[in-house]
CHARMM internal coordinates of N, CA and C (Angstrom, degrees):
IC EDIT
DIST 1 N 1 CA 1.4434
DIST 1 CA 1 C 1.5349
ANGL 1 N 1 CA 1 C 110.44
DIST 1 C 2 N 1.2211
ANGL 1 CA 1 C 2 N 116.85
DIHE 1 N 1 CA 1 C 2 N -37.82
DIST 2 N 2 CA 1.5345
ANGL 1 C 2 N 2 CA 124.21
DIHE 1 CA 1 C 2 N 2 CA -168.56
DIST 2 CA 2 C 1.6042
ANGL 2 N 2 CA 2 C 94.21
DIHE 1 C 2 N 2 CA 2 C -78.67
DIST 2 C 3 N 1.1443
ANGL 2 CA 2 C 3 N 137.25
DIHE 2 N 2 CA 2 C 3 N -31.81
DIST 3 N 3 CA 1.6119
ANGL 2 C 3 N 3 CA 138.88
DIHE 2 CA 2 C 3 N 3 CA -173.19
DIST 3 CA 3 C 1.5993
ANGL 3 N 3 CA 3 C 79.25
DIHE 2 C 3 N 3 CA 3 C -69.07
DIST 3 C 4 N 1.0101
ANGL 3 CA 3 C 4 N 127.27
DIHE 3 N 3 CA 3 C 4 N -97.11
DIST 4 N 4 CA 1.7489
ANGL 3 C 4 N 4 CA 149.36
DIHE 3 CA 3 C 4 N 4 CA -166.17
DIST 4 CA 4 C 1.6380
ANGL 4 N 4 CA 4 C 83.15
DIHE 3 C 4 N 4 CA 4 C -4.60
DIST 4 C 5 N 1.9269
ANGL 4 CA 4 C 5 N 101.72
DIHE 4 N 4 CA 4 C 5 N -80.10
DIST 5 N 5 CA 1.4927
ANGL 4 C 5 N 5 CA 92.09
DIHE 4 CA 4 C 5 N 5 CA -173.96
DIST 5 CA 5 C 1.0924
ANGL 5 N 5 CA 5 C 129.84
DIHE 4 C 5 N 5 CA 5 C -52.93
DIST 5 C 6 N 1.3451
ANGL 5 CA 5 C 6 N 135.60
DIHE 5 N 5 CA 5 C 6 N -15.03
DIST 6 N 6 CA 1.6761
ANGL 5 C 6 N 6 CA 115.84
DIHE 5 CA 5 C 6 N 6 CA -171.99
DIST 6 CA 6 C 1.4769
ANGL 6 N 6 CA 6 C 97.47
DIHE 5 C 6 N 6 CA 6 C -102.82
DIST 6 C 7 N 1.2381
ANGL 6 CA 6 C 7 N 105.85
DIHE 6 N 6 CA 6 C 7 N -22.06
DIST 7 N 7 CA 1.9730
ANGL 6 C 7 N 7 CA 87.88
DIHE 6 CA 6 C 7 N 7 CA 175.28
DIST 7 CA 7 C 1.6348
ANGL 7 N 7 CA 7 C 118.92
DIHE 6 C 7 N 7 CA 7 C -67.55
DIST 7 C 8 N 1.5371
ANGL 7 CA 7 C 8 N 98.68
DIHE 7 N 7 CA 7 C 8 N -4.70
DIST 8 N 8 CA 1.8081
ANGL 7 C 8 N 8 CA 106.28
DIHE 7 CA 7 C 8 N 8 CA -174.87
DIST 8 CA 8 C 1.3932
ANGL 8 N 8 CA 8 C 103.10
DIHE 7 C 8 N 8 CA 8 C -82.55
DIST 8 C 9 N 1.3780
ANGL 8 CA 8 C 9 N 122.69
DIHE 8 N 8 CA 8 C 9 N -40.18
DIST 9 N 9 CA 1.3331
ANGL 8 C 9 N 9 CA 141.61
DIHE 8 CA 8 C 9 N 9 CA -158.28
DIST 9 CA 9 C 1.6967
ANGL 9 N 9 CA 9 C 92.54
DIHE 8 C 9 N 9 CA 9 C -75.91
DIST 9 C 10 N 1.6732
ANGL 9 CA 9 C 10 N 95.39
DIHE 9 N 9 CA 9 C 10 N 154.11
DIST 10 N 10 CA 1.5058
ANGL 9 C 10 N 10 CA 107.85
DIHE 9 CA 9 C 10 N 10 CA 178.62
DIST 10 CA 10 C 1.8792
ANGL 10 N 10 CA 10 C 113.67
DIHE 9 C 10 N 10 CA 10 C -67.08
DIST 10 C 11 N 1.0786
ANGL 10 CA 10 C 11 N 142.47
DIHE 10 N 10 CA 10 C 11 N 112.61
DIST 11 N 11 CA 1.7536
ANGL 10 C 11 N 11 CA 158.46
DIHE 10 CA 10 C 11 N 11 CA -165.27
DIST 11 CA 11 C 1.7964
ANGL 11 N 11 CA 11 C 82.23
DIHE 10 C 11 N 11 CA 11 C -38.59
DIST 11 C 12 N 1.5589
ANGL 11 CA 11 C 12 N 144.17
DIHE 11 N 11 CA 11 C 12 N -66.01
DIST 12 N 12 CA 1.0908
ANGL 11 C 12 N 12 CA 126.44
DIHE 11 CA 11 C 12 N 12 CA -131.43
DIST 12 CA 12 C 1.9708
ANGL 12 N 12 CA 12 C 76.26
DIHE 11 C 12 N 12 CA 12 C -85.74
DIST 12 C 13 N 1.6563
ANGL 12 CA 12 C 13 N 93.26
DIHE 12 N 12 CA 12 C 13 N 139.67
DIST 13 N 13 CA 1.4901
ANGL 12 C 13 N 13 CA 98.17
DIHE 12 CA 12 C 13 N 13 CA 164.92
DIST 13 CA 13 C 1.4643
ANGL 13 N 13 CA 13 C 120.61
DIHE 12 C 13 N 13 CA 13 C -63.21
DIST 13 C 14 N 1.3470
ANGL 13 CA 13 C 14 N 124.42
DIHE 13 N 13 CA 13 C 14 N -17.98
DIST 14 N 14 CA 1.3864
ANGL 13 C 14 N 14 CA 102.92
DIHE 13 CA 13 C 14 N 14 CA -176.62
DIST 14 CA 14 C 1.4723
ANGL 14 N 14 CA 14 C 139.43
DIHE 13 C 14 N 14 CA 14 C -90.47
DIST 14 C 15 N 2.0269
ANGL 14 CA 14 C 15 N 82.02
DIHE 14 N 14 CA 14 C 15 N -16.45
DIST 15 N 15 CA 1.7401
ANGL 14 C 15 N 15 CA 103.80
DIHE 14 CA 14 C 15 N 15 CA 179.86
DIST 15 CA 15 C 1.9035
ANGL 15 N 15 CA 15 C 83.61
DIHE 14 C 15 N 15 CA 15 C -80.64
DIST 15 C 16 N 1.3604
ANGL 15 CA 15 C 16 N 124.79
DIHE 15 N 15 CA 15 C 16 N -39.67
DIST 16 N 16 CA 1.6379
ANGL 15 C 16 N 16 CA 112.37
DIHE 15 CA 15 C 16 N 16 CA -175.87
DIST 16 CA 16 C 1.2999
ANGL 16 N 16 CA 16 C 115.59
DIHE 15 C 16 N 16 CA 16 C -56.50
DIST 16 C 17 N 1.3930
ANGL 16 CA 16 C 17 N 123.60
DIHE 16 N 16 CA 16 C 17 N -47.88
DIST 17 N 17 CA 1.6005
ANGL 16 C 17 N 17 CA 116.38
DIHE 16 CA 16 C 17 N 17 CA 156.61
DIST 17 CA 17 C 1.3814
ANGL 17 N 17 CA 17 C 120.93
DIHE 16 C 17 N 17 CA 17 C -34.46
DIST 17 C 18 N 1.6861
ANGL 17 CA 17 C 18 N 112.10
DIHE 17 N 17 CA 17 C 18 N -66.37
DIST 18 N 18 CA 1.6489
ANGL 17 C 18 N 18 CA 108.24
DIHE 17 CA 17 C 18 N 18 CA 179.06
DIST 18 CA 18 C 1.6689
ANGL 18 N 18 CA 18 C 112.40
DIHE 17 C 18 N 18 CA 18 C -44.23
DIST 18 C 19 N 1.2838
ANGL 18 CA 18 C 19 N 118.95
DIHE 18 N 18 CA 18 C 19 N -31.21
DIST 19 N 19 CA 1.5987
ANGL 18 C 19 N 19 CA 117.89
DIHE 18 CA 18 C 19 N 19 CA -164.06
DIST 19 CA 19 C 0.9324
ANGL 19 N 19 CA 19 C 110.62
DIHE 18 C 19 N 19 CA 19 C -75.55
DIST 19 C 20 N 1.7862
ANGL 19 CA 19 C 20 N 118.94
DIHE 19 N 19 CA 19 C 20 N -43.42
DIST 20 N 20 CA 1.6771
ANGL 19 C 20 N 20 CA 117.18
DIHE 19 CA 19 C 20 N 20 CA 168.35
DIST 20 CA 20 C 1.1229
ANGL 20 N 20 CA 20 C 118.53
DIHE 19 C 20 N 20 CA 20 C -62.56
DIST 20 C 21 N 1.1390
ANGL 20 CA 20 C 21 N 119.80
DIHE 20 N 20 CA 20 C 21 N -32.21
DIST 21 N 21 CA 1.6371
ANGL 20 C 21 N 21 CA 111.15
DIHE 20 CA 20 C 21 N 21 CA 171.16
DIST 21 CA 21 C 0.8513
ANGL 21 N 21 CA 21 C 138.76
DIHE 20 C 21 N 21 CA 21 C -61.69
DIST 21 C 22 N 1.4659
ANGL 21 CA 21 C 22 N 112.91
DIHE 21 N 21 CA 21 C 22 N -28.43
DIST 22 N 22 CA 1.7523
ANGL 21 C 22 N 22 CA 137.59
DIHE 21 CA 21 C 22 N 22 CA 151.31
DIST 22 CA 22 C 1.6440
ANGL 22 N 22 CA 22 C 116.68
DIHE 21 C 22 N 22 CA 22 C -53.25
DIST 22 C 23 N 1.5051
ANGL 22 CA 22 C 23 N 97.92
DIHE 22 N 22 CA 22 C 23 N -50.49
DIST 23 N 23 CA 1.5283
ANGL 22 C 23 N 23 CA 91.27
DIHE 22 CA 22 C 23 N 23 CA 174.39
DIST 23 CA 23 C 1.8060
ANGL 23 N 23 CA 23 C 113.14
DIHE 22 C 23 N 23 CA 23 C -68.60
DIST 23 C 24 N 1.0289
ANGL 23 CA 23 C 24 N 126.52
DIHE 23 N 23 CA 23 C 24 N -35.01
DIST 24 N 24 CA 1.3112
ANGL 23 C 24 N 24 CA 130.87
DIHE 23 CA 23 C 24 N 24 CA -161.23
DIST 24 CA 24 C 1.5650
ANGL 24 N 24 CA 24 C 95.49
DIHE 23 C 24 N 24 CA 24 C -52.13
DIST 24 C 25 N 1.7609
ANGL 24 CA 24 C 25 N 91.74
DIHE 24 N 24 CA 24 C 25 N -58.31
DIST 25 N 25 CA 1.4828
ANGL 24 C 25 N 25 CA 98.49
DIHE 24 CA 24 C 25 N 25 CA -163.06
DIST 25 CA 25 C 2.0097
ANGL 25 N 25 CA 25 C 121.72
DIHE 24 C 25 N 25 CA 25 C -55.54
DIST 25 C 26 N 1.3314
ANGL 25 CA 25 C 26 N 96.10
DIHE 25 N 25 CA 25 C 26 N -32.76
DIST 26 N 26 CA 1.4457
ANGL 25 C 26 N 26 CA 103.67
DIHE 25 CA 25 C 26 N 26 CA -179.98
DIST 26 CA 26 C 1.4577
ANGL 26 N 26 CA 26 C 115.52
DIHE 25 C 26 N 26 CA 26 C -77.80
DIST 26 C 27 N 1.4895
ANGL 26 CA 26 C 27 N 108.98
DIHE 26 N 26 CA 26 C 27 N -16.11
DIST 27 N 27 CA 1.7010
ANGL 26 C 27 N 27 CA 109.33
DIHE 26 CA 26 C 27 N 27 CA 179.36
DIST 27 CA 27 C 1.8266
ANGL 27 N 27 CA 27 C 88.55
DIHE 26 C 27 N 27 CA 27 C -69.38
DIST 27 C 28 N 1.9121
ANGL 27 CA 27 C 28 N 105.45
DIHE 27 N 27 CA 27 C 28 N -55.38
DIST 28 N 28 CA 1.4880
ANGL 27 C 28 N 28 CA 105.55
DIHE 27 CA 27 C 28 N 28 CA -163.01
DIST 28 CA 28 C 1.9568
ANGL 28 N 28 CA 28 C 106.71
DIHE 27 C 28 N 28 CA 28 C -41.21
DIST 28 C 29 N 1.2971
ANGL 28 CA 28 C 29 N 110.81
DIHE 28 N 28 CA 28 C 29 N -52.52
DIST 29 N 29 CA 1.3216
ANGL 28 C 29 N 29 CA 101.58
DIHE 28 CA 28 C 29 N 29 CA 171.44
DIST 29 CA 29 C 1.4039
ANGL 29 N 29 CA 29 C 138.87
DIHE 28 C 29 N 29 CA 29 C -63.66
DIST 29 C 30 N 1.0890
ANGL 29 CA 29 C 30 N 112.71
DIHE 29 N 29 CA 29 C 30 N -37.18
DIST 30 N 30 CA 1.7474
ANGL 29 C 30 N 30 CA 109.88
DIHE 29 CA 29 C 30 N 30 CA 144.87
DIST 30 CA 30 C 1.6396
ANGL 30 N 30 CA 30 C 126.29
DIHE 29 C 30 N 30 CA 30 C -35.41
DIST 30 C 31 N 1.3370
ANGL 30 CA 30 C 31 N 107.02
DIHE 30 N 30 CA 30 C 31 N -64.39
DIST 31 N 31 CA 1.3007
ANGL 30 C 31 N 31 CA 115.70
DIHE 30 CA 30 C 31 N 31 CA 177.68
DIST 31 CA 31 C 1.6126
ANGL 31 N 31 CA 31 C 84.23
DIHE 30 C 31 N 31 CA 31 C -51.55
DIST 31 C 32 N 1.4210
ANGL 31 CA 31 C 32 N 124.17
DIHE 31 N 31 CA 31 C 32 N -115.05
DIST 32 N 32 CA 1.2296
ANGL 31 C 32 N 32 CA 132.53
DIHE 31 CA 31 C 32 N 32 CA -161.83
DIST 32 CA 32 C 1.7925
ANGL 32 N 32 CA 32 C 107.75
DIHE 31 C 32 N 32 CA 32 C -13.29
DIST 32 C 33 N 1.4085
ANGL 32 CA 32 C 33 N 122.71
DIHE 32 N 32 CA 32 C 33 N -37.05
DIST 33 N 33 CA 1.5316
ANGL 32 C 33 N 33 CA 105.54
DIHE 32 CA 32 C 33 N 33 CA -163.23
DIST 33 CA 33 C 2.6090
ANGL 33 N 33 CA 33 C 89.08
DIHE 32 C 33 N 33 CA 33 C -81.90
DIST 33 C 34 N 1.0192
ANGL 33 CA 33 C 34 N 86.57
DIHE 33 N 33 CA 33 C 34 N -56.25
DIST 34 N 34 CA 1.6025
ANGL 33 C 34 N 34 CA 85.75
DIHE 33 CA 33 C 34 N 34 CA 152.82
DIST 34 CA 34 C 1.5065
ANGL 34 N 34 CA 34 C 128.21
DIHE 33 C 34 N 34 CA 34 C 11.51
DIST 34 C 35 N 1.9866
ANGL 34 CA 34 C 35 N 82.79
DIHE 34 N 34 CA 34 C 35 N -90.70
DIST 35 N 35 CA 1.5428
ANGL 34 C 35 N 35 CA 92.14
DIHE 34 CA 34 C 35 N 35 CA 179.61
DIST 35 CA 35 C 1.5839
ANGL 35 N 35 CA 35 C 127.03
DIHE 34 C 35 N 35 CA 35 C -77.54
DIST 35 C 36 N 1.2742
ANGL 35 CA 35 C 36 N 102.06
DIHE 35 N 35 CA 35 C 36 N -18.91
DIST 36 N 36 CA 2.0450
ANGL 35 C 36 N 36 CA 108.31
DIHE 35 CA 35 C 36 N 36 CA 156.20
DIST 36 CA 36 C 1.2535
ANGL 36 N 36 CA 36 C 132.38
DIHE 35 C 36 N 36 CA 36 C -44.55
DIST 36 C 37 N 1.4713
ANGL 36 CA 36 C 37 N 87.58
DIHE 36 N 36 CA 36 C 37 N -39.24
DIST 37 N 37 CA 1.8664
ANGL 36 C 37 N 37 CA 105.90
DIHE 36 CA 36 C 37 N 37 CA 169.89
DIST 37 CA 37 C 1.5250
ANGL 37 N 37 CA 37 C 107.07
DIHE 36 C 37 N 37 CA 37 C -91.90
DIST 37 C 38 N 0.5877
ANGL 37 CA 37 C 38 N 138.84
DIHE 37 N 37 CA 37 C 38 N -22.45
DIST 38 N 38 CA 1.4156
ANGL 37 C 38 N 38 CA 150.61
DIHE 37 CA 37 C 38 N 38 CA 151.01
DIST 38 CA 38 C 1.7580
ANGL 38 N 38 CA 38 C 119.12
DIHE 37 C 38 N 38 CA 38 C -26.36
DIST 38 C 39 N 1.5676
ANGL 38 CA 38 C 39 N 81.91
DIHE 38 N 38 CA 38 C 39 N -94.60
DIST 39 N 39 CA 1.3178
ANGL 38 C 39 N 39 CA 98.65
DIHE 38 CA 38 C 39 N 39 CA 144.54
DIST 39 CA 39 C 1.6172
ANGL 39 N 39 CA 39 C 149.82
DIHE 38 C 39 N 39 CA 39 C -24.00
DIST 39 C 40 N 1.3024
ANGL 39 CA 39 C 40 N 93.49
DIHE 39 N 39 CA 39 C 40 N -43.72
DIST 40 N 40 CA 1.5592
ANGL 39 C 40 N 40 CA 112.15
DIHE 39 CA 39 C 40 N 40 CA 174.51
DIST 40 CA 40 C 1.4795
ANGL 40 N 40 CA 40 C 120.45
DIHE 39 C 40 N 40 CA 40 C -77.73
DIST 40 C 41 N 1.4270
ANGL 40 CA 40 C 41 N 96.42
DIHE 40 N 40 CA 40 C 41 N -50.81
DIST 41 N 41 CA 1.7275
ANGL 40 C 41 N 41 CA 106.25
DIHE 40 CA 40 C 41 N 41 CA 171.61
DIST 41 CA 41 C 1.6760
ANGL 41 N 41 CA 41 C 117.89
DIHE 40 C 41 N 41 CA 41 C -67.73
DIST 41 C 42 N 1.2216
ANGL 41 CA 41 C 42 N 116.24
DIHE 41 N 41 CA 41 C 42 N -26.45
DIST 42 N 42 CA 1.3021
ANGL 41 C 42 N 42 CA 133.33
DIHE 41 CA 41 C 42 N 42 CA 179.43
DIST 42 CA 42 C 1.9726
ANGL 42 N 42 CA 42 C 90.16
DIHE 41 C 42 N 42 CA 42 C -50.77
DIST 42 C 43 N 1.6858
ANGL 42 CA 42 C 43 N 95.82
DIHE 42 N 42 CA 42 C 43 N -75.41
DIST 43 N 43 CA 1.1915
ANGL 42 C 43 N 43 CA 114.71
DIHE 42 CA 42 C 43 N 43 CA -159.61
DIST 43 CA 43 C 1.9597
ANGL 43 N 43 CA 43 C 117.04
DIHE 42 C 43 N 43 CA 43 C -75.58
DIST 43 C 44 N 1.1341
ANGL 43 CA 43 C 44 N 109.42
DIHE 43 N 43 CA 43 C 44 N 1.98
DIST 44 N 44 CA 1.6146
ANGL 43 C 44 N 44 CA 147.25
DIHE 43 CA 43 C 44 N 44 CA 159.44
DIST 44 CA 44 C 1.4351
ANGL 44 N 44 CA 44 C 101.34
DIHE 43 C 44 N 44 CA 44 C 81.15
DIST 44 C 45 N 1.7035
ANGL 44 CA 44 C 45 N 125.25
DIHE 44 N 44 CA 44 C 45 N 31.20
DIST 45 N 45 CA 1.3851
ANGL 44 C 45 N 45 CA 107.98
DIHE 44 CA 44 C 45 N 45 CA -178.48
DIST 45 CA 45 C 1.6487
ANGL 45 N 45 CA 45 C 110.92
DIHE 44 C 45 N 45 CA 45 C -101.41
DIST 45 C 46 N 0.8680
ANGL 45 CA 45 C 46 N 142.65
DIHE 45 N 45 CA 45 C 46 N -7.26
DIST 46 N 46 CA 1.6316
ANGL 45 C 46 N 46 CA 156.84
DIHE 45 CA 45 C 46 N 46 CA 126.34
DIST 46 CA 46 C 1.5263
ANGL 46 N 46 CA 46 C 103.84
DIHE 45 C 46 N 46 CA 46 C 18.23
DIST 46 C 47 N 1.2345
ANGL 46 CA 46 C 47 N 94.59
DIHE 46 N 46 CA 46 C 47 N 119.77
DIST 47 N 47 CA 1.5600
ANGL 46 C 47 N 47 CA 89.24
DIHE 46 CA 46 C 47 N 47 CA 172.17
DIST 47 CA 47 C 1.7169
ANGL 47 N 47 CA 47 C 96.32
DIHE 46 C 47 N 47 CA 47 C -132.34
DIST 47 C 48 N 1.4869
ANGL 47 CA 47 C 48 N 112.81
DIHE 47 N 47 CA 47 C 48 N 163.05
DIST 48 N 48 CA 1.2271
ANGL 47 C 48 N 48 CA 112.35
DIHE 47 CA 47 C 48 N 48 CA -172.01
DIST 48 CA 48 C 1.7304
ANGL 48 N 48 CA 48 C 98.81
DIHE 47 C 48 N 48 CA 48 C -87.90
DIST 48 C 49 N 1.4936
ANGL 48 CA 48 C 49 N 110.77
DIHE 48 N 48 CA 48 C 49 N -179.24
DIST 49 N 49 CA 1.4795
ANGL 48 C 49 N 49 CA 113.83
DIHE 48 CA 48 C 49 N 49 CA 177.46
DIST 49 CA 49 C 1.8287
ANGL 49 N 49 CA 49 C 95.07
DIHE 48 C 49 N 49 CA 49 C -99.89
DIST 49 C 50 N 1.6003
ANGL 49 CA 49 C 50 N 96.61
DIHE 49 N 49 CA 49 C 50 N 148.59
DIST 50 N 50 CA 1.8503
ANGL 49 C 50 N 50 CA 78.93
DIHE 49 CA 49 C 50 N 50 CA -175.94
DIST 50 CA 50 C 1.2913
ANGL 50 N 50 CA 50 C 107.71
DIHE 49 C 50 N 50 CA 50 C -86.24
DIST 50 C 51 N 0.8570
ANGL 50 CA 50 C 51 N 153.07
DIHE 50 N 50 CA 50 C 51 N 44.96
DIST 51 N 51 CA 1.8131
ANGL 50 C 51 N 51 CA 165.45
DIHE 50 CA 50 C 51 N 51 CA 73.23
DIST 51 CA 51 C 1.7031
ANGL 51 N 51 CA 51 C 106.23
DIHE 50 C 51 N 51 CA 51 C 18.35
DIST 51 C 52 N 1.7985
ANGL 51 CA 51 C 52 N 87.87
DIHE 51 N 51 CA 51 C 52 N -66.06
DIST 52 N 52 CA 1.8110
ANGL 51 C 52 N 52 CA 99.97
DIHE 51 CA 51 C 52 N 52 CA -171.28
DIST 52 CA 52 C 1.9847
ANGL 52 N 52 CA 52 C 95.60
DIHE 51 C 52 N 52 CA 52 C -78.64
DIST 52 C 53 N 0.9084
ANGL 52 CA 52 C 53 N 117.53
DIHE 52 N 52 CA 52 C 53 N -15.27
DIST 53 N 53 CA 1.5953
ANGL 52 C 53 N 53 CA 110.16
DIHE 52 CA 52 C 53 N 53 CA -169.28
DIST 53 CA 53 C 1.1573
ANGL 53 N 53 CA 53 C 115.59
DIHE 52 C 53 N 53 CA 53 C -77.42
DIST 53 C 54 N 1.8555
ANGL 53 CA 53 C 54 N 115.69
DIHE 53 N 53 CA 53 C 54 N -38.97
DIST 54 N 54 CA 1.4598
ANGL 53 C 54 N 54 CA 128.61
DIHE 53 CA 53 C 54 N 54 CA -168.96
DIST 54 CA 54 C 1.3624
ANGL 54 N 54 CA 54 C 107.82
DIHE 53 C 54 N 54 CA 54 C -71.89
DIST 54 C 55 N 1.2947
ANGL 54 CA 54 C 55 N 153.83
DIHE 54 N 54 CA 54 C 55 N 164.73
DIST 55 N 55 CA 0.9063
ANGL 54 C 55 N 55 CA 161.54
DIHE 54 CA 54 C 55 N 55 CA 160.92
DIST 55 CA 55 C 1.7550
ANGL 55 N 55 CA 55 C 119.22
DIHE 54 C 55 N 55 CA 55 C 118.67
END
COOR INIT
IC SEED 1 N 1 CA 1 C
IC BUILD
């Protein structure tokens, strides 16, 4: 898995540092947007997008 990832990543180590840090941060906001919805459905105020309603 660790080969996979670094052959994805940019070759100079320092722009590959900047890239993980980029990724880190956007997983952290995923996770965090996640547990809102999470949260919401837990606590039953969740509403769907009307996207999911139409059909």
């Amino acid at each position: 898995m660790r080969q996979l990832v670094r052959a994805a990543l940019p070759a100079d180590p320092s722009a590959a540092s900047v890239r993980i840090g980029q990724l880190l941060d956007e997983r952290d906001t995923e996770q965090r947007v996640l547990r809102d919805v999470l949260q919401q459905l837990q606590e039953g105020n969740a509403e769907l997008p009307k996207s999911c309603m139409a059909g």
